[in-house]
N, C-alpha and C positions, 0 to 999 in steps of 0.2 A: 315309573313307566308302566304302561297296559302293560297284562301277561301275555308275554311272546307263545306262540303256536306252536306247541312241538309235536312231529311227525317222527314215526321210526320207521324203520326196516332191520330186519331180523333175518338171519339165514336160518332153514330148520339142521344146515350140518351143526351149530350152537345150540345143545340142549342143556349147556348149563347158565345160560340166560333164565334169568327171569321172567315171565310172564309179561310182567308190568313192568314197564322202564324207571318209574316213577318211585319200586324198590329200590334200584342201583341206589348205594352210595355215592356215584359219581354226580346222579341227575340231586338227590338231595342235598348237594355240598353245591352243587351252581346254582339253586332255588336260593338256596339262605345266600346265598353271594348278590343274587340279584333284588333280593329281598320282596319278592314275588313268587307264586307257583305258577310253574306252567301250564297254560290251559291246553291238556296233551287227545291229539286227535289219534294218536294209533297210526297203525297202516293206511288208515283210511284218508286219502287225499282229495276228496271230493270239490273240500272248498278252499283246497292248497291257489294259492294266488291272490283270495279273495279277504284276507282280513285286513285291519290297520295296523296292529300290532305287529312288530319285526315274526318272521315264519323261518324254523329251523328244522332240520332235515337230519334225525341223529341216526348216522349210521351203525348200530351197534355192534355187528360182526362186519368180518369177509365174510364174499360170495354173495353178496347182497345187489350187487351193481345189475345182474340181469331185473331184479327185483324196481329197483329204479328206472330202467327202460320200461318196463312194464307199467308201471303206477305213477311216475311222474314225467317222464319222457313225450307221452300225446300232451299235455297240457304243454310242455316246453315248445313242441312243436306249434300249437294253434297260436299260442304268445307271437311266435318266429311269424308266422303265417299275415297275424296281424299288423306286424310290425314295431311290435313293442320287446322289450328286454326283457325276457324271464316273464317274470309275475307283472313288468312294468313299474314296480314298484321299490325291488330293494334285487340285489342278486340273489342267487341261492346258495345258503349255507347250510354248509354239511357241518354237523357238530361230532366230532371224534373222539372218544376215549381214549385210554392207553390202554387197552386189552380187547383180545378177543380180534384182533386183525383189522380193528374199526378202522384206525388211520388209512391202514394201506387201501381199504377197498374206498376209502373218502377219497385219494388221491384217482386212484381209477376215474372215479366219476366225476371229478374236478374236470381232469385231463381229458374225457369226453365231453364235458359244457365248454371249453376253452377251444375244444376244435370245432365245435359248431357254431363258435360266435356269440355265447353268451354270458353273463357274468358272473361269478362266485369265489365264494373263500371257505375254507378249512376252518374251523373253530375249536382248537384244540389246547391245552394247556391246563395251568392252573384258575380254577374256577372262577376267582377274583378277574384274573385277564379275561377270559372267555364272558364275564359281566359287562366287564368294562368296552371288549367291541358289541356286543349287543347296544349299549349305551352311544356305541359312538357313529353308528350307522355302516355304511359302507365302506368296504377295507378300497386304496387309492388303486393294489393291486388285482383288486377283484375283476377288474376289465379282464373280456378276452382275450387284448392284446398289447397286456402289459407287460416289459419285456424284465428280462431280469440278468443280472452281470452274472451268472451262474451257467449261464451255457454260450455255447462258442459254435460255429459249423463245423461240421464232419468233413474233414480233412485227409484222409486214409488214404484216396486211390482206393484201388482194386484189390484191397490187401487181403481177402479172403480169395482172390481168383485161384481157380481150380478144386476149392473145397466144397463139400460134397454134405447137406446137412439132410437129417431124417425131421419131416415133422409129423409124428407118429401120434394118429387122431387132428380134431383140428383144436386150436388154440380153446382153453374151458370158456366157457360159458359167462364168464365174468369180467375178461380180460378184453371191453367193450371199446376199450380207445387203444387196441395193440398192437391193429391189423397192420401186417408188411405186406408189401406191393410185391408179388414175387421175382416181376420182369427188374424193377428195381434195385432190389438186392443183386443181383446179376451183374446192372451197370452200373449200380456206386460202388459196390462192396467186391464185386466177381464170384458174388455164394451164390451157388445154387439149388433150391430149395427140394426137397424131392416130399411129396405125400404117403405115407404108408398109413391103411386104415390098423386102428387099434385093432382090430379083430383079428387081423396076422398075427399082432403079438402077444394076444389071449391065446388062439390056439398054438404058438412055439413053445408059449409057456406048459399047455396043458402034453403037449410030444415031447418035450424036454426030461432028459434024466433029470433026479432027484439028487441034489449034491447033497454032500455029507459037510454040515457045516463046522465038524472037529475038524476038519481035513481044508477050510477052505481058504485058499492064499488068492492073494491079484497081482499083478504085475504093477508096480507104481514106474512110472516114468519117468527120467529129467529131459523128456524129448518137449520141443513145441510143437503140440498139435500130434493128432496121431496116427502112430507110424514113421513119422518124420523127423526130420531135425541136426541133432547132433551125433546122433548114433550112439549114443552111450546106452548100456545095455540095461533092461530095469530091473528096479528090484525086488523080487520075491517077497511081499508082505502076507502075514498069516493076520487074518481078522480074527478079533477079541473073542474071546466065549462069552456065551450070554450072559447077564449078570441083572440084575433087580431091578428095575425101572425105580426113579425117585417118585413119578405122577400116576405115571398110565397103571396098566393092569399086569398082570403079571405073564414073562413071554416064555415061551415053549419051543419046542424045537422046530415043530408045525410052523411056528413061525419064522423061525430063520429060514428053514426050508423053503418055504414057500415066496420069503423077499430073495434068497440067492437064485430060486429059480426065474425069476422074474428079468435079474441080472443077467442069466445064459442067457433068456431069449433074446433081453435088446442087444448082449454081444454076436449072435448068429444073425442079426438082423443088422449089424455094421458090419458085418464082411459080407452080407450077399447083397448089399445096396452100395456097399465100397463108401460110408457112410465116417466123418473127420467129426460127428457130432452128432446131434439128436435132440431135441423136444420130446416133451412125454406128456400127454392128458392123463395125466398119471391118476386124478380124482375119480375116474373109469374105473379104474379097478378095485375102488374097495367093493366095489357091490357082486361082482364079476369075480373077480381071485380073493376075496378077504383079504387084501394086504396093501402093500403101497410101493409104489418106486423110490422111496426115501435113499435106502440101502445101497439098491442098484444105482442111484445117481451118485452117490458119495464113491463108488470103486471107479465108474468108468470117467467122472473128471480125473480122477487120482489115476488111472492109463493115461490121461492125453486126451482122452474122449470126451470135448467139451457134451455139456448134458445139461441140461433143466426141467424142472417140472412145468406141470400147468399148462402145455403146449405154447410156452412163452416166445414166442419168436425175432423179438427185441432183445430181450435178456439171451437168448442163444448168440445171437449174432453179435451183443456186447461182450460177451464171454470170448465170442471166437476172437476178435480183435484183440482182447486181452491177452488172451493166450499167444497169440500170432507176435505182437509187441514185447511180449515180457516172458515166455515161455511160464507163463504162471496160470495155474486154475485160478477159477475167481469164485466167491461164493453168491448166489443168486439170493436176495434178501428180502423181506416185505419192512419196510419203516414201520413199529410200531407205536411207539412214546416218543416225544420232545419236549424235555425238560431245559430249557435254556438251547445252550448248545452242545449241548448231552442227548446225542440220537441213539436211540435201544432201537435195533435191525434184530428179526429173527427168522426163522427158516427151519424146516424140520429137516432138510439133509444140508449137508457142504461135502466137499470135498476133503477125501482122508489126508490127501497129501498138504492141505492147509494146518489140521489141526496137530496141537502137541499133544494131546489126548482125547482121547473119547469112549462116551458108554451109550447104551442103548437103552430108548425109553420108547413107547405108541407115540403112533400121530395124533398131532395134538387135536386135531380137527373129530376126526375118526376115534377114536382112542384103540384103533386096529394097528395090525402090521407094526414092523421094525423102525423107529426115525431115529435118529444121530444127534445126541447133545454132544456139540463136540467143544472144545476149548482153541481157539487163535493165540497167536503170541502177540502181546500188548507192542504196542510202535507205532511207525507211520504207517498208513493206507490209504488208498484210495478208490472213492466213490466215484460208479463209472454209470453210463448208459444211453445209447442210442434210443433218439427219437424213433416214432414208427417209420416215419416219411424218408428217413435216414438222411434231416438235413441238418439236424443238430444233435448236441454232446451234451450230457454235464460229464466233466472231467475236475475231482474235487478233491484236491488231497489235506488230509485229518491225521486223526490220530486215533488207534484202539487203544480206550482205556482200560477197560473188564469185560470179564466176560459170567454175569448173571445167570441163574435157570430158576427163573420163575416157573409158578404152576400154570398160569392163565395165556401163555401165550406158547409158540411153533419153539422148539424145543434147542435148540441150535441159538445162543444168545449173546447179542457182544454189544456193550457201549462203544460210539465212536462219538469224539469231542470233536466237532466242525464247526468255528464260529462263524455266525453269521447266517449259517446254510437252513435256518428254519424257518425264514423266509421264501426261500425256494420251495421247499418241501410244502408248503403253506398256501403260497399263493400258484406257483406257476410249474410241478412237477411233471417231468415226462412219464405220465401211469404211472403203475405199483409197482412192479420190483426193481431194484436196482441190483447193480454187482458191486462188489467188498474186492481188493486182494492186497494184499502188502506189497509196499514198495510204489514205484510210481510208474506213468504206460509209456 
């Protein structure tokens, strides 16, 4: 076969990338698979649509997706414009590694071509397979509007009515196919969505007393949702003392300080918005506070207080549902590898009241601030998550089989065995994160 056209995107938060993609061991194990080199164009998309050879799109980190609006996004457009599919020629593939966030921001942008009507697929796997679809041309699910037996309609009612969400900053900068309708959540769901700019919660952070993090306990809940529920009274948890990162650098007290202060503010900032949950553009703050909302997301699910990063607004409103159904936190996840039917999910925070243990390591992204490798207990669970439109589910219940801590990926790591489900994730997922929680909704 001609050498296929390989195109990258890079995020600069990835400084432990390479330069040249054409280093990775991953790109040199699918060259000898294909038994061709790639004739590789870089960033540079110029004559993206125009070869004969199949044209592939490696996304090598997260955070890359705004990167893709910008550099191949007008070409998508003018194709639309004319009337033609994509390139007109083949769909577009994103080629995905198992590190570095590649998958999940490849499913982002998937999930943005599929709601615009055009056609692609995920390329990810072992190298020999990722030859073999190059070889075989277009995947059958790569249509926009290919459906898949993995999602169902949202069924719920008004089961958030009355709850009261913070989306604090707006949704990051990457999270391209995740927008919620806000009048909508209202009438499908009954949430209602409320705006606080981050710069409220930069300055609570900066009026805020300094807690003393040998002193610092949370309140862990068996309530649904918070505030609410059963009434049963919570429990006084004292957080871990520091201890040695496996990857990152090494943390100080500066640093816990400065993640638990981060904690009080979004807690003064859910009592005076009367606030059952929260979004966080958390990526805001390493520039701004040096540190991260990792920390503070893992106490206030573990109150009750559904929470996510990212200013994820899907994943918020999946979480609350979860909670609402099963009085359970849920962990908010990015897919990173798929090995068969062996899916590696990671996240630099979860929820304390998920884990049976945990230690504290930098975000992985940042290699600042405080993040959570925490340990799940291996069993059933299940894989959750509303669409943006809130008209459909996956609702997918698996099984956790371990729980990994790699170097190269979000810190927080668990195999989950789902057969079947990597056809979903592949060809037709609703965006990048999903929710994890044990048991069923």
């Amino acid at each position: 076969m001609a050498s296929p056209v390989l195109y990258t995107l890079t995020s600069g938060l990835h400084g432990e990338m390479a330069p040249d993609a054409r280093r990775e061991p991953f790109i040199q194990a699918l060259e000898a698979a294909l038994g061709t080199p790639f004739d590789c164009r870089g960033d540079d998309f110029r004559g993206y649509g125009q070869a004969d050879a199949p044209e592939v799109i490696y996304i090598r980190t997260g955070g890359t997706e705004g990167l893709f609006l910008e550099k191949v996004a007008p070409r998508l457009a003018r194709a639309w414009a004319q009337g033609t599919n994509a390139t007109g020629k083949q769909p577009v593939r994103l080629l995905a590694s198992g590190q570095s966030n590649s998958l999940a921001a490849s499913m982002e942008i998937l999930s943005w071509l599929r709601q615009r009507g055009f056609a692609g697929e995920i390329l990810h796997g072992h190298p020999a397979d990722i030859a073999a679809r190059l070889r075989a041309g277009a995947a059958e699910n790569g249509s926009p509007t290919a459906e898949t037996a993995f999602l169902q309609p949202v069924s719920f009612g008004r089961i958030l009515a009355g709850r009261r969400f913070g989306v604090i900053g707006k949704p990051s900068d990457w999270l391209i196919s995740s927008d919620v309708d806000y009048t909508a959540a209202r009438d499908v769901l009954g949430a209602e969505l409320i705006d606080i700019p981050i710069e409220e919660l930069v300055e609570e952070v900066r009026l805020g007393d300094s807690p003393d993090p040998k002193k610092a306990v949370f309140d862990a809940t068996p309530d649904s949702g918070a505030g609410g529920g059963t009434g049963n009274a919570p429990n006084r948890c004292r957080l871990k003392p520091l201890n040695a990162p496996r990857y990152g650098r090494k943390l100080d007290e500066s640093d816990f300080r400065g993640a638990l202060a981060i904690y009080g503010a979004l807690r003064r900032l859910v009592a005076r918005y009367r606030l059952d949950g929260l979004t966080l553009r958390c990526f805001d703050l390493l520039d701004v506070l040096h540190n991260t909302g990792c920390l503070a997301l893992a106490i206030l699910n573990a109150e009750g207080i559904t929470a996510t990063c990212e200013g994820d607004i899907p994943a918020l409103l999946s979480m609350a549902v979860v909670r609402e159904r099963t009085g359970n936190a849920a962990f908010q996840v990015n897919l990173s590898r798929i090995d068969g039917d062996r899916l590696l999910f990671a996240h630099c925070t979860v929820p304390l009241s998920l884990v049976r243990s945990y230690r504290y390591d930098t975000h992985f992204e940042s290699g600042i601030g405080v993040a959570i490798h925490g340990e799940l207990p291996e069993g059933p669970v299940t894989l959750f998550k509303l669409s943006p439109d809130l008209r459909h589910m996956l609702c997918l219940e698996a099984r956790l089989a371990e729980n990994p801590y790699d170097d190269n990926l979000c810190r927080t790591q668990v195999v989950v065995e789902a057969p079947g489900a990597a056809d979903y994730f592949l060809r037709t997922p609703i965006c990048n994160h999903h929710v994890l929680f044990p048991g069923k909704l």
